[in-house]
Each structure stands twice: as structure tokens, then as C-alpha cells.
C-alpha positions as CSV (number, residue, x, y, z in Angstrom):
1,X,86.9,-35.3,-67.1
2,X,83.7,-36.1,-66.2
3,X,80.8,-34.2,-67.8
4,X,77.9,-35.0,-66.1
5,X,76.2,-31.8,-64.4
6,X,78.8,-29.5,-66.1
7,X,78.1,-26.7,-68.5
8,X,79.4,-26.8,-72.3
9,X,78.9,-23.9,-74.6
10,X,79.2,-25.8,-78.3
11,X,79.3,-22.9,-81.6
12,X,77.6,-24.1,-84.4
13,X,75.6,-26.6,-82.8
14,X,72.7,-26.3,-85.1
15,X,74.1,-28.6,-87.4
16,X,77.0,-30.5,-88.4
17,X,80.2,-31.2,-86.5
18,X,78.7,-29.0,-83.6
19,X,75.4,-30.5,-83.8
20,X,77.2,-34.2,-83.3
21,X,79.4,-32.5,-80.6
22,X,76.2,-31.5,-78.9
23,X,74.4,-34.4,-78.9
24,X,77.4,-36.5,-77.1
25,X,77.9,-34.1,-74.2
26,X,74.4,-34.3,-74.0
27,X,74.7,-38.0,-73.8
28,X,77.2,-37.5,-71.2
29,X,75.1,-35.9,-68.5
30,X,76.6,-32.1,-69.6
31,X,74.0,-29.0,-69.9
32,X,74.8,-27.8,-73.6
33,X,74.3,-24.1,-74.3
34,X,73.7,-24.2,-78.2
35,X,75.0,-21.3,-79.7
36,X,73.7,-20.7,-83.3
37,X,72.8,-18.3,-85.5
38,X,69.4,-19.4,-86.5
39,X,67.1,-19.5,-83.4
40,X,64.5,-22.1,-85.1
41,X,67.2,-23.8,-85.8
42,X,68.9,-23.9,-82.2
43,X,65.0,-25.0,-80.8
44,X,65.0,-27.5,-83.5
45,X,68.0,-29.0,-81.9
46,X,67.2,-28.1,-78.5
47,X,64.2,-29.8,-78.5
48,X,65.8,-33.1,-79.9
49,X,68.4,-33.0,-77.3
50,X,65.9,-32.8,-74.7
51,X,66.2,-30.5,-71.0
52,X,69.6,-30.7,-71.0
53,X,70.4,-28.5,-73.9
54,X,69.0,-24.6,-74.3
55,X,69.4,-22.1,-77.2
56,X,71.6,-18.9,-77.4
57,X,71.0,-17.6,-80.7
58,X,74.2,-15.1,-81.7
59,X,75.4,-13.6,-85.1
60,X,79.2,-14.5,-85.1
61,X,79.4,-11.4,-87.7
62,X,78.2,-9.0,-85.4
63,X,81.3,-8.6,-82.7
64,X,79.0,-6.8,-80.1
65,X,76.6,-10.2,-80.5
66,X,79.2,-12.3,-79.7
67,X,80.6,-10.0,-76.8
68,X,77.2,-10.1,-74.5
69,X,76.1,-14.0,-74.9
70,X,80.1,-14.9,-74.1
71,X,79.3,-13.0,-71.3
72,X,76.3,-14.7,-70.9
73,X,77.2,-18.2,-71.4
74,X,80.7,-18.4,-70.5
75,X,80.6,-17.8,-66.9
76,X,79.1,-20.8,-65.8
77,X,81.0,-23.2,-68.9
78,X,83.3,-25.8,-67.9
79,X,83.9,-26.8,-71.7
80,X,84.0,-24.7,-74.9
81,X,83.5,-26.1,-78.2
């Protein structure tokens, strides 16, 4: 599947496995919506990953959190990670 000019929403992209994840689709041509809990941490990432990549901050503890920014971000995701 080609991934360039498609949306991917990674979860836990501030670090780790999701912060890896994030930084091949990125590689790939894909626009990643980083969804993390820690905002300064999501820029942090953001702004290594360059224009391609922008921050969602959520809680995955708090259910009505994670309601609205799937809402938000999912519409327009060809990929979920």
C-alpha cells in the first residue's frame, strides 16, 4: 500500500515502538497524527519528524478524551497504529 500523501494516526508515538512506527511512515511520504499523552512530548517528536507529522495530545484513561480526538483524527486516517 503505498503511503505517501495518506493519513496514519500512530498511539504512543512519543516514544518507543510508536515513536519508530512514526518516524518510518514519515519516511514513507504518510502525514502522521501523533497521538500521545504528553503534548511536550508529541512537539518534541513532531518537530523531529518535520511538516509531515502533527500532535494530538489525548489521555487514553479518560474515555471521553479518547472519544472526541478519534473523532477528530480518524476521519481522514487511512492507517491506524
Amino acid at each position: 500500500m503505498p503511503l505517501a500523501g495518506r493519513t496514519a494516526v500512530v498511539t504512543g508515538a512519543s516514544r518507543g515502538i510508536g515513536h519508530a512506527v512514526a518516524r518510518a511512515l514519515v519516511s514513507a511520504g504518510a502525514h502522521v497524527c501523533l497521538v500521545a499523552r504528553s503534548q511536550p512530548q508529541g512537539e518534541r517528536v513532531a518537530a523531529e519528524l518535520g511538516t509531515l507529522a502533527s500532535v494530538h495530545p489525548c489521555d487514553r484513561t479518560d474515555a471521553a478524551a479518547v472519544t472526541r480526538r478519534t473523532e477528530a483524527v480518524l476521519a481522514a486516517a487511512a492507517v491506524l497504529v
